[in-house]
C-alpha positions in Angstrom: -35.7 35.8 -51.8 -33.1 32.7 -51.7 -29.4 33.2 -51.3 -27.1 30.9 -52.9 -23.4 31.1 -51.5 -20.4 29.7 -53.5 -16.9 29.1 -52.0 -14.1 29.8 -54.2 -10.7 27.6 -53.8 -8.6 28.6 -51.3 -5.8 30.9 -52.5 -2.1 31.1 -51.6 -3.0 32.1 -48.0 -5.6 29.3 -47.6 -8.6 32.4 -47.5 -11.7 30.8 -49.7 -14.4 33.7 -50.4 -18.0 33.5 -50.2 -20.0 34.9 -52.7 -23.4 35.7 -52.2 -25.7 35.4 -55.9 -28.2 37.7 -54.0 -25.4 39.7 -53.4 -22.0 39.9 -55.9 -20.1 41.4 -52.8 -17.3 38.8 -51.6 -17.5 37.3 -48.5 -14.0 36.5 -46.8 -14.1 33.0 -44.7 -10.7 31.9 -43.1 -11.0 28.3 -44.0 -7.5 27.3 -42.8 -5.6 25.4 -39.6 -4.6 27.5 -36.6 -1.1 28.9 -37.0 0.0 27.7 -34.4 -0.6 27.3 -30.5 -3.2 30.1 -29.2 -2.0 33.4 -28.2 -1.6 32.6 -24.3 0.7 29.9 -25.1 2.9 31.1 -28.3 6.7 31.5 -27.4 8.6 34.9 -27.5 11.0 35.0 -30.1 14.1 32.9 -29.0 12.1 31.6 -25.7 10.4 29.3 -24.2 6.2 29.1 -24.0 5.1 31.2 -21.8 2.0 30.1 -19.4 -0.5 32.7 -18.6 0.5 32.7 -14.9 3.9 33.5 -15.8 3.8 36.4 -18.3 4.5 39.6 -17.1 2.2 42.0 -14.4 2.4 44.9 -13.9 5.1 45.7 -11.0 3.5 47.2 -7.9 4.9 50.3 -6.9 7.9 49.1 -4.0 6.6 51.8 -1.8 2.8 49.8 -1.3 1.7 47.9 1.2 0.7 45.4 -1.2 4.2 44.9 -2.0 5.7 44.6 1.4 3.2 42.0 2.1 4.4 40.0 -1.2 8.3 40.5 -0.3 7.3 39.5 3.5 5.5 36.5 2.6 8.3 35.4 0.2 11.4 36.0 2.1 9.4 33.3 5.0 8.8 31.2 2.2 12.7 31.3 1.2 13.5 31.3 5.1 11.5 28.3 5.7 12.3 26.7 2.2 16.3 27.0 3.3 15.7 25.7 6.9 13.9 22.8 5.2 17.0 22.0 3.1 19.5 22.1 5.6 17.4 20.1 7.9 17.0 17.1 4.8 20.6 17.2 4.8 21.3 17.2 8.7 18.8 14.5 8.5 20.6 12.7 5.4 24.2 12.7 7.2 22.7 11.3 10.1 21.9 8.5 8.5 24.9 7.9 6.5 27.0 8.0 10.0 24.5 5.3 11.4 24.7 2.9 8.5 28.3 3.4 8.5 28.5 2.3 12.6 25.7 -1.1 11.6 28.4 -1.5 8.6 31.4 -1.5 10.9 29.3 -4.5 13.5 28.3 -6.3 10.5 31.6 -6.5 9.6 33.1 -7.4 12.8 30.2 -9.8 13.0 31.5 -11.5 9.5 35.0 -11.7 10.9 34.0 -13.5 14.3 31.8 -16.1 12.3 34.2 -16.9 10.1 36.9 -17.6 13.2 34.2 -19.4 14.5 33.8 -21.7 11.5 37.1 -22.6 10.7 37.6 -23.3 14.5 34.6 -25.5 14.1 35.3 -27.0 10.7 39.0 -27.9 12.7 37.1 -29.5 14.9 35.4 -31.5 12.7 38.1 -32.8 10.8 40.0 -33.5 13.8 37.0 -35.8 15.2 36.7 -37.4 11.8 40.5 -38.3 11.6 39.6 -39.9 15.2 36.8 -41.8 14.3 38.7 -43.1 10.9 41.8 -44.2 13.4 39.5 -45.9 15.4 38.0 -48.3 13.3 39.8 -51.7 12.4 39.3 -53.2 9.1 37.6 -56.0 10.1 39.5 -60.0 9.6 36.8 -61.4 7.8 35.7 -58.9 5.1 32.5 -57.7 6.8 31.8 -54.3 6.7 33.3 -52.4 9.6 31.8 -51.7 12.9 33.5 -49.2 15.5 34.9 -50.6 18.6 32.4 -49.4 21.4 32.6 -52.4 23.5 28.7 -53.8 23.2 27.3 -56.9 20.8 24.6 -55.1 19.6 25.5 -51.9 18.9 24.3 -49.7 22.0 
């Protein structure tokens, strides 16, 4: 004996039915897109989505040892998590004070090099002046020579 099955279109709800020829009883067959993300995952009304690791357990009673053990081992993890913190931060200023102490050398560095310089550059200018009183236009248009007292020029 052969079955035939025929799907009608889907109706207003997007459910087709199967119908069997063997067999005039409808078949229903949810031909239609997930609603929406799958169960674990939907949001609460007004929330966000909820992981599976973070919906709600069952509390255990306060008065268990299981309990205790949970509180104990989270109060060190807060204990050790705060100590952590305060230490970055100890850690941070430290720094801060150091770079500010390089900052202050570097700076007193710039000031002293820049004396130096313009003592320097003084210097230079002085000894150009020098040279440029030193040398005589020469009496028969050649191109000037400074006055060192040798012919050839050593």
């Amino acid at each position: 004996m052969s079955r035939q099955l025929k799907l009608s279109p889907p109706d207003q709800t997007g459910v087709s039915v199967i119908q069997s020829q063997a067999h005039a009883t409808p078949l229903l067959s949810a031909h239609r897109a997930p609603a929406g993300p799958p169960a674990r995952l939907r949001r609460p009304p007004g929330g966000k989505a909820v992981s599976p690791g973070k919906m709600k357990k069952p509390h255990a009673d306060k008065d268990s040892d299981e309990y205790r053990q949970r509180r104990e081992r989270n109060n060190l993890a807060v204990k050790k998590s705060r100590m952590r913190s305060k230490q970055k931060a100890m850690d941070t200023q430290q720094r801060v004070n150091e770079l500010k102490e390089e900052n202050e050398r570097l700076e007193a560095k710039i000031k002293l090099l820049s004396k130096e310089l313009s003592v320097l550059k003084d210097l230079f200018l002085e000894h150009a002046h020098n040279l440029a009183d030193n040398v005589q236009p020469p009496a028969d248009g050649a191109s000037p020579a400074p006055n060192n007292g040798s012919a050839n020029g050593q």
